[in-house]
N, C-alpha and C positions, 0 to 999 in steps of 0.2 A: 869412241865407245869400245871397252875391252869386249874381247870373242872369248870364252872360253873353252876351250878346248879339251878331250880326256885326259892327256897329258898333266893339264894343269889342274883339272879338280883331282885326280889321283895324288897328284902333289900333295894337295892342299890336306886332304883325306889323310895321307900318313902322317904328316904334321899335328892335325890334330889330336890322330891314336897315339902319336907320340907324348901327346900334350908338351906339348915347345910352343910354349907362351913368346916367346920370344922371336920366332921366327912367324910365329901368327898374326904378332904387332906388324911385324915387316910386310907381311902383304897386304893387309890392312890397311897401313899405309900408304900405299901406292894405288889404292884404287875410292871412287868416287862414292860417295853413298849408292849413289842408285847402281853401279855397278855392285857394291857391296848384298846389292837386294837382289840382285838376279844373278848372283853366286850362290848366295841362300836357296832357293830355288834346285841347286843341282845335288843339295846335302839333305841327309833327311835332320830330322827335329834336335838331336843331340850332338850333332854337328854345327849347325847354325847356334844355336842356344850358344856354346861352346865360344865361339868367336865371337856372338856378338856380347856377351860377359866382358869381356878383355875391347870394348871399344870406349872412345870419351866418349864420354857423357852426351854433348852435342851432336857429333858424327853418330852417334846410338838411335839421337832422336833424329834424326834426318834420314837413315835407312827404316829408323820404325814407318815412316811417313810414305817412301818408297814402295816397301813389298805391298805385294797382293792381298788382295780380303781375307782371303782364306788364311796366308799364311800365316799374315801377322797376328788374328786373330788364333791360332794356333801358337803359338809360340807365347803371346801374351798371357797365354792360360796356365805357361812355365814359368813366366817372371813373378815375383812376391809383387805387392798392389803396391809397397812399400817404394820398390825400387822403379814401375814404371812410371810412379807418378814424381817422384823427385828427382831420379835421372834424365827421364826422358821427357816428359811431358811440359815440364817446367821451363824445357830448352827448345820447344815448340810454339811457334806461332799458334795463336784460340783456335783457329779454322782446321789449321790439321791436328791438333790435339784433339777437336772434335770428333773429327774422320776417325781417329783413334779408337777414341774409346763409344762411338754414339754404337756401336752393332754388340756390344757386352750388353749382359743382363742388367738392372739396375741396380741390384745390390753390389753388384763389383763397381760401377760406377760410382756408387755413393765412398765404397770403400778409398776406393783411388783416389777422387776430390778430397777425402777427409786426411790424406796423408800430403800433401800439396803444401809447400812450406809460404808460397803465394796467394795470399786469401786471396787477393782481387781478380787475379787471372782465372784461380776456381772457380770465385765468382761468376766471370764473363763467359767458362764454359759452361756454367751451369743454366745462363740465360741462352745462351748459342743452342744449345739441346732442343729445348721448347719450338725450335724452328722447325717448321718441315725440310728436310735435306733437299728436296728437291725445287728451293723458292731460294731468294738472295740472300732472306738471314741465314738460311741452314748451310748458305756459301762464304757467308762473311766471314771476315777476320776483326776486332776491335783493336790491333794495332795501326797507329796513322799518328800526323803529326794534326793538330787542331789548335788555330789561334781564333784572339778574337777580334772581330771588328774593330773595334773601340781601343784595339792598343797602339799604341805608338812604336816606330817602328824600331827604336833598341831594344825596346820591350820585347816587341813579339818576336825579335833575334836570337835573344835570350833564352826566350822560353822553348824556340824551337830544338837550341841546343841541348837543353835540358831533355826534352821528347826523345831525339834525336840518338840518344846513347843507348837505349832500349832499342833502338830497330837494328835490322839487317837493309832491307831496302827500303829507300824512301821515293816514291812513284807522285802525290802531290802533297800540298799542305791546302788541308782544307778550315775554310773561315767560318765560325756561327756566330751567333749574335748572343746577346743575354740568355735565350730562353733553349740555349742550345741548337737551334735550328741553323741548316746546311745554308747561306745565302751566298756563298762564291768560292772561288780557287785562288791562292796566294801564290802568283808567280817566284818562282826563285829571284829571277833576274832581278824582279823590284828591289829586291835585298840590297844589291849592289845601285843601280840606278836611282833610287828613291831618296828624297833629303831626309834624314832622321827624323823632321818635325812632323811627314806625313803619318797618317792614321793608314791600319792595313786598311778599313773601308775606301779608302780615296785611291790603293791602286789597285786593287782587290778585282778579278775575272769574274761577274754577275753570272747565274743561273747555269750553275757548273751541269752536267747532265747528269742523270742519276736515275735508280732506279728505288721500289718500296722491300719491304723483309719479306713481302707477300706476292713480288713479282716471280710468274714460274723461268728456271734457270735459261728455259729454249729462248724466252724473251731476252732475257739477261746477255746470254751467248750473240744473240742477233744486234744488240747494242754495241755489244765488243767490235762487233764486225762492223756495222755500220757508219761507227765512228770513231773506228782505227786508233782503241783504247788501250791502254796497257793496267789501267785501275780505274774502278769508279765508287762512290761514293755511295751506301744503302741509309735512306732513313724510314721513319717510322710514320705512321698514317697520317702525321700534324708536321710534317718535317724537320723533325729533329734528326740528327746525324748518330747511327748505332754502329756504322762500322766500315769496311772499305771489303771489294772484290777484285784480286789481281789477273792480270789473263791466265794466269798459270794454271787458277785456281781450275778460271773457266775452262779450259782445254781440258782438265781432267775430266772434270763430267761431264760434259760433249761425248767426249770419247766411250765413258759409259754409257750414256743414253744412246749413242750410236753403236756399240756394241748390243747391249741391248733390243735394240730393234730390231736390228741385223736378226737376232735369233730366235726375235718374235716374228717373223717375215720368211725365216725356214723351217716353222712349225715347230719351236720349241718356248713350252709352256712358264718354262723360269730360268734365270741366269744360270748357267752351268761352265764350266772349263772342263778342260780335256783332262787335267785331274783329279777332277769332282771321281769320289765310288761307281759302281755298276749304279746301283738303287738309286743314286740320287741323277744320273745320268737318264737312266729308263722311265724316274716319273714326269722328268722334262719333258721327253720323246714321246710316251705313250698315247696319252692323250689325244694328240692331234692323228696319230697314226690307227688311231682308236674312232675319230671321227671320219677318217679316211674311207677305214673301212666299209662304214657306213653309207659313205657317199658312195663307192662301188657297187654294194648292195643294193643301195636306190637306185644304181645301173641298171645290174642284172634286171631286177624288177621291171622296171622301163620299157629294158628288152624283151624278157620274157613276154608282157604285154603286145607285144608286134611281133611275135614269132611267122603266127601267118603269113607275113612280109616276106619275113627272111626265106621262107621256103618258097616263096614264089618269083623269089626273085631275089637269091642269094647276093649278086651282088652290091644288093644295099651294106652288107656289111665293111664292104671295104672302103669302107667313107670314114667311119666310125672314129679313127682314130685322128685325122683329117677333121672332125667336127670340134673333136675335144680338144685335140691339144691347140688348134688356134683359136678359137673360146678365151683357154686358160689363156696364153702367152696375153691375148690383146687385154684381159681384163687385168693382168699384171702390170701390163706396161700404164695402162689409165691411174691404177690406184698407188703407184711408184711412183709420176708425175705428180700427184697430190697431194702425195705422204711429203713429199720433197719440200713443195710447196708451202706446206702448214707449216714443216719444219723450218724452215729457213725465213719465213716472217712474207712471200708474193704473195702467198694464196692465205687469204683470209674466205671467214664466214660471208664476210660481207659481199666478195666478189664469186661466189660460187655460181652463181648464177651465170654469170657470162661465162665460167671454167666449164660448167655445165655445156653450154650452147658450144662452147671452140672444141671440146671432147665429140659431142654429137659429128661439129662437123668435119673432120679426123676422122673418125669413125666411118659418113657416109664415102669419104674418100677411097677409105681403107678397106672397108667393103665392098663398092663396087670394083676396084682394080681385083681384088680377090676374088671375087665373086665370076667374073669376067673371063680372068683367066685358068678358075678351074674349070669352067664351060667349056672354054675355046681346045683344053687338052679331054675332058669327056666327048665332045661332040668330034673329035680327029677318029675317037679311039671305038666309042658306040653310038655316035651319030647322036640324030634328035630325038632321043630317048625322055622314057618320065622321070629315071634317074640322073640324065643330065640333068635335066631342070631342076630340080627337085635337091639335088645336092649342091647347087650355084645359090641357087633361092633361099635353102638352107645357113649355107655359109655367111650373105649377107646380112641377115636377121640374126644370126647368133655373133657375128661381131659389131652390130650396133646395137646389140642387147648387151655386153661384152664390154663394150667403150661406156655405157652409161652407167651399167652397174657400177665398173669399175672405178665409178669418178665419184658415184652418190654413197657408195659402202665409208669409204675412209671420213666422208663432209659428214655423214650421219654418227659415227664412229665420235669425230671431232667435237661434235652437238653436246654426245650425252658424255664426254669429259671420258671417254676410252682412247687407249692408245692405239690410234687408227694405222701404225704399224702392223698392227694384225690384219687389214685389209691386203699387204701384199702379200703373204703367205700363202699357206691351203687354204682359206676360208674363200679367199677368190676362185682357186682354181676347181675346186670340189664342188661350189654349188655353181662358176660356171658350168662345168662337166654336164651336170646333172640336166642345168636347164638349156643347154647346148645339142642334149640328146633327145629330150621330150621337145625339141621346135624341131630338131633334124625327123625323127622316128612320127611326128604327126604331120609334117608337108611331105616327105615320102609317103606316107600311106595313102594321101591326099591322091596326088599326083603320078607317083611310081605303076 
């Protein structure tokens, strides 16, 4: 992977101003698409545009596929509809021609399909669209090689070659039957080992694994991994074959939806990047710092309520922070264990229950050792006080309240079809806070 360096974008920079078509070819050429995409990145809009004019056709559409959301949606807004859809789009696999163009308006999409000198491909994007992006169809691709049963095997050699000139990579060849339905995998090997009078049915791999257009991608992703796939096969509700999913594909949106979550888990309300505007950065951020506030406020309140305490015995306050923040951390660490969980396919709905009860008892572990040892440093320091006890007793009860929240917010979360990612973020740690201090500030008053 090329580094860029200042050196070499200031190169690149005068070359351009220069416009020396010619020595722009030259770097161009020496570097990878996706390097070519995270060069674009270091130019602003009239710079990138600029170079990527002067690229084939292919390599065009393989760095469109490359850059970032933002970018390429930026830049697409420079290109005529004319020239993304028959340079680039045309020289793209369905799946990422989809990616392409599915976040434009529709009337630029309609426009772009209608300049498509490929009806059938505009076709298969036009049906790829319909799909939710985040289920197998809205991942598929409709390139694959497909024989039938019922051929013989010069036949279906044939025909594969035919299929065959149209792809870039070929991952399997899959078998349907008359009514187009997915019923096995065609080994390569048979090709060679097989007597020509066999039918593909007779060496043909039964009950290839696969997934529906309406499976969500995290299932999808967990198949990849489960059975150490490099493509799998999507059909539709009666199983008919619509299209194929390569790991590539899966790795990329993995990676989003793990991004994603990532910054739904540090209290930001919507995808953002570090070069997203102020505006669009601050209404990500706000919100949650907006409900922050609030859960502070329910503090103070709290407190304010038990003042009398505090002046009869100021050193309740020095707990305080000692209440909240291991509250927070254990109610983080429970709902990160389960987000984990759902995401990666151990922890189903099914088995919360028992996640529930192994959480509980973790918790009672985790409390009494805590709970123990802050006594044993109060009672060194103030003896057998109502605040030792009181802040020990404390401590336990707000992390087995702590470990169960923390387990039941994200299974609950999961239930009503929310992205339970939000459970590790502030939402845990704010309303632990909150009910960490109303159990801490009502057994000290008890007791203290």
């Amino acid at each position: 992977m090329i580094r860029f360096n200042d050196d070499y974008i200031t190169r690149v920079q005068e070359i351009i101003k220069a416009k020396n078509d010619d020595a722009a070819r030259e770097i161009l050429a020496d570097l990878h698409p996706a390097d070519i995409a995270e060069l674009y990145e270091e130019l602003n809009l009239d710079e990138a545009e600029y170079l990527y004019r002067l690229l084939d056709p292919e390599v065009g559409a393989e760095v469109l596929a490359e850059l970032d959301d933002d970018d390429r949606k930026t830049l697409l807004s420079h290109l005529p509809n004319d020239v993304i859809a028959q340079q680039f789009l045309q020289n793209l696999d369905t799946d990422d021609a989809v990616d392409i163009i599915r976040d434009l308006d529709e009337e630029a999409q309609e426009d772009i399909l209608s300049h498509m000198h490929d009806i059938e491909q505009a076709g298969d994007i036009v049906d790829l669209l319909k799909y939710d992006e985040d289920t197998a169809g809205g991942l598929m691709g409709t390139e694959m090689i497909v024989v039938n049963e019922n051929w013989s095997m010069p036949e279906c050699i044939k025909e594969m070659r035919n299929q065959a000139e149209e792809m870039d990579e070929i991952y399997y060849v899959y078998v349907v039957d008359d009514d187009e339905r997915l019923v096995g995998i065609f080994p390569l090997k048979s090709m060679i080992t097989s007597p020509s009078v066999s039918k593909v049915k007779k060496v043909m791999m039964y009950d290839p694994i696969s997934v529906k257009t309406d499976t969500p991608i995290e299932d999808v992703a967990n198949d990849f991994e489960k059975y150490n796939l490099v493509a799998m096969p999507v059909v539709d509700s009666i199983g008919r074959l619509m299209g194929r999913i390569t790991v590539d594909d899966v790795m990329d949106k993995v990676r989003e939806i793990n991004e994603r979550d990532y910054q739904l888990a540090s209290g930001l309300s919507q995808d953002v990047e570090s070069s997203d505007n102020i505006i669009t950065q601050t209404s990500a951020r706000l919100p949650w710092l907006l409900i922050g506030m609030i859960g502070g406020l329910s503090n103070s309140m709290i407190l304010g309520h038990f003042e009398s305490g505090f002046v009869a015995n100021p050193a309740i306050a020095l707990f305080i922070p000692l209440i909240g923040g291991t509250g927070g951390n254990v109610g983080i660490q429970s709902s990160a264990i389960v987000v984990q969980g759902l995401a990666n396919g151990s922890l189903s709905m099914r088995t919360s229950g028992r996640q529930i009860m192994k959480e509980a008892g973790v918790g009672l572990i985790n409390a009494s050792m805590i709970s123990i040892l802050v006594f044993i440093y109060n009672w060194i320091r103030m003896g057998t006080s109502g605040i030792t006890v009181s802040v020990s007793l404390s401590l336990f009860v707000v992390v087995m309240f702590a470990s169960i929240f923390g387990t039941l917010v994200p299974l609950t979360l999961e239930k009503l079809k929310i992205d339970p990612a939000i459970a590790t973020g502030p939402f845990i740690t704010i309303t632990n806070d909150i009910i960490g201090m109303l159990i801490y500030m009502c057994i000290t008053n008890i007791l203290a």
